[in-house]
C-alpha angles and dihedrals in degrees: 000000000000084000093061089045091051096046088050085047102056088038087070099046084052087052097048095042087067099037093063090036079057100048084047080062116056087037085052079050095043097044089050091056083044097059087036084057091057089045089057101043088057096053091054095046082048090055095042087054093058094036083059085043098052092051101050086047085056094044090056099050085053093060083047102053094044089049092053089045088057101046082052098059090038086062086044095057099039087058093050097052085044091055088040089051090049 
């Protein structure tokens, strides 16, 4: 009769040993989503920074191109006030 406890008894320290080496498990793979899903989320973060980057520098080179633009048909103009007053 004490063989049979302690088989049932052991049985159930089996059962809970993998229960709790099943529930390691899925928090060490939860944990590890976790840790890819702030991975991702910095790279993300990462890509939105150069794409704001890339904008402004194109904003810039735009400015630039209508200033000197500008300065161009100023020039224009000036030379041709300067031909109409000769």
């Amino acid at each position: 009769m004490i063989s049979v406890l302690m088989l049932g008894m052991v049985a159930c320290q089996g059962a809970d040993k993998k229960a709790n080496e099943a529930a390691n498990a899925k928090n060490a793979a939860v944990e590890e989503q976790a840790e890819a899903n702030k991975a991702k989320v910095e790279a993300n973060a990462k890509e939105a920074e150069a794409n704001v980057k890339a904008e402004e520098e194109q904003a810039k080179e735009e400015i630039n191109a209508k200033a000197n633009n500008a300065k161009a048909d100023n020039a224009k103009a000036d030379n041709a006030k300067e031909e109409q007053a000769k």
